[in-house]
C-alpha positions as CSV (number, residue, x, y, z in Angstrom):
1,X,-14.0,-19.3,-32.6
2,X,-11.0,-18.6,-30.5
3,X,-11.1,-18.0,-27.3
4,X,-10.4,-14.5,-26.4
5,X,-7.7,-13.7,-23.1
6,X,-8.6,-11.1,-20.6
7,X,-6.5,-8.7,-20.6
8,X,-3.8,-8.9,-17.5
9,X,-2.5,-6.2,-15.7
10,X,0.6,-5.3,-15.2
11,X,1.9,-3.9,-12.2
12,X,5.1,-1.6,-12.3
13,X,6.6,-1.5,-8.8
14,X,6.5,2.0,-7.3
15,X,8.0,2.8,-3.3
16,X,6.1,6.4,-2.6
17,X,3.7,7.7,0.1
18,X,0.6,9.6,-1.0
19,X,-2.5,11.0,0.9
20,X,-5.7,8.7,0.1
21,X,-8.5,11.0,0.2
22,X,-11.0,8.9,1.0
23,X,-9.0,7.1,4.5
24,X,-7.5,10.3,5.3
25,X,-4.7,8.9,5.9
26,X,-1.3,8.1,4.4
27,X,-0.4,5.5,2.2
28,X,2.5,3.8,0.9
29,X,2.6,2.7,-2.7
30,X,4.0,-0.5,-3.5
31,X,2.2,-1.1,-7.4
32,X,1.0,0.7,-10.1
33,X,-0.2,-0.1,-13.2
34,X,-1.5,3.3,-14.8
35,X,-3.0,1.3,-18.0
36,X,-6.3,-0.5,-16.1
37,X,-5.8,2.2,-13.1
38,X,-5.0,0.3,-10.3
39,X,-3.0,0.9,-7.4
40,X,-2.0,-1.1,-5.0
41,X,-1.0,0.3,-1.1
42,X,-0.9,-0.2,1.9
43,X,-2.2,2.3,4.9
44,X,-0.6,4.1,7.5
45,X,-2.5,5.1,10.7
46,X,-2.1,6.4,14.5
47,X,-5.0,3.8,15.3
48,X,-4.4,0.5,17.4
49,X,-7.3,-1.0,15.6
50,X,-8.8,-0.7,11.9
51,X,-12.4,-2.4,11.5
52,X,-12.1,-4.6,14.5
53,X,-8.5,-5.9,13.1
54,X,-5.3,-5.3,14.9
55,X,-3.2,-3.1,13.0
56,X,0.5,-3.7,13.3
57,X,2.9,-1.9,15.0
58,X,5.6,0.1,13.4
59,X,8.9,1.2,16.0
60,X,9.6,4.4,14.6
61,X,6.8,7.2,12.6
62,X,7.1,7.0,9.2
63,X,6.8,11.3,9.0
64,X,9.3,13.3,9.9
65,X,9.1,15.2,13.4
66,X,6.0,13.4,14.5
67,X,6.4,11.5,17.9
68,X,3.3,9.8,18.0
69,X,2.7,5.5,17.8
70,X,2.2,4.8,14.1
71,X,0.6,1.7,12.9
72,X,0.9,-0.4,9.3
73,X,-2.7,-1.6,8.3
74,X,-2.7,-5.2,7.9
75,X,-5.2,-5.8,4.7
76,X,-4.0,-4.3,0.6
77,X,-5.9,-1.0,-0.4
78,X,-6.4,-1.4,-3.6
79,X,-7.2,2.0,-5.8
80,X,-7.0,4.2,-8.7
81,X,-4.9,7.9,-9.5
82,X,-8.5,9.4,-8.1
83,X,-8.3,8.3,-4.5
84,X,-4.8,9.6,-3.8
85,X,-3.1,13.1,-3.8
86,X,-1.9,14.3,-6.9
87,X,2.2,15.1,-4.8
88,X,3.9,12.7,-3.3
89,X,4.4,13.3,0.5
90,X,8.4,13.6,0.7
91,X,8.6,14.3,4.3
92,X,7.9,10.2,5.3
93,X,9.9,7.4,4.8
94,X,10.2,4.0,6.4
95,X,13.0,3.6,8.7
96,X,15.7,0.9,8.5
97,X,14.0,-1.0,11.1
98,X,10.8,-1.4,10.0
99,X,11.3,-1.9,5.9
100,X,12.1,-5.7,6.0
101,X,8.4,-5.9,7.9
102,X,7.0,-3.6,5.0
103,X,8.9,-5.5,2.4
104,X,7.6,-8.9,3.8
105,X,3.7,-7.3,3.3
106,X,4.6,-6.6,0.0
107,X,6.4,-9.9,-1.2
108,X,3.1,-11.5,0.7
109,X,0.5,-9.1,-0.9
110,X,2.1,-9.8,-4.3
111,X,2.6,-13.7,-3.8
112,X,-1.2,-14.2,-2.7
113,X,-1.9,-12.0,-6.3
114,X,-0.3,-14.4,-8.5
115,X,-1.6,-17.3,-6.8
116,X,-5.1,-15.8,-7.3
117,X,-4.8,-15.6,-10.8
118,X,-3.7,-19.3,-11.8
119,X,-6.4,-21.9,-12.5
C-alpha cells in the first residue's frame, strides 16, 4: 500500500489587524489559510513584558490618536476565524518606521515554518 501524504497547508499572505478575543488585544495578521483554519499573527500590546519575555518596542502606536508606548509581542499566535473579530480594525496601521522590523518577524516566523516541516 501506498503511503498516504498529510495534507499541507497552505498559507495565503494577509496584512490586517483584528481584535483576538481571547488576548484582548490587537493583532496583526500576516497568514491565513481558511481551508485547515489557521491563522497566523502576531500581537500588539501597551505591556513592557508578556509572560516573563521582553516584548519589543515599537517607535510610533500602531492606532490612530493613541499616545501611549506600544509594544510588538515577540513569539507567533497561532489561531483560527473563532479567536479574532469578525471587522477588521481600519483605524491601525504600522508606520514607515517600524514595518521593516514587522516584516523581518514575518520573513523569520515564516522561514523557521518551512524549516519545521522538512525531514
Amino acid at each position: 500500500m501506498a503511503r498516504r501524504k498529510k495534507p499541507t497547508k497552505r498559507y495565503k499572505p494577509r496584512n490586517e489587524f483584528r481584535f483576538n478575543i481571547n488576548a484582548e488585544h490587537p493583532n496583526y495578521i500576516f497568514e491565513v489559510d481558511e481551508e485547515h483554519d489557521a491563522w497566523r499573527a502576531i500581537g500588539i500590546t501597551h505591556e513592557e513584558e508578556t509572560f516573563g519575555v521582553k516584548n519589543t518596542p515599537l517607535k510610533v502606536n500602531p492606532k490612530k490618536n493613541d499616545g501611549r508606548k506600544s509594544y510588538m509581542r515577540n513569539g507567533i499566535i497561532n489561531g483560527n476565524h473563532g479567536d479574532y473579530s469578525k471587522k477588521i480594525m481600519k483605524n491601525m496601521k504600522f508606520s514607515d518606521e517600524d514595518f521593516p522590523n514587522v516584516k523581518a518577524k514575518v520573513r523569520n516566523a515564516k522561514k523557521n515554518r518551512k524549516k519545521g516541516t522538512k525531514k
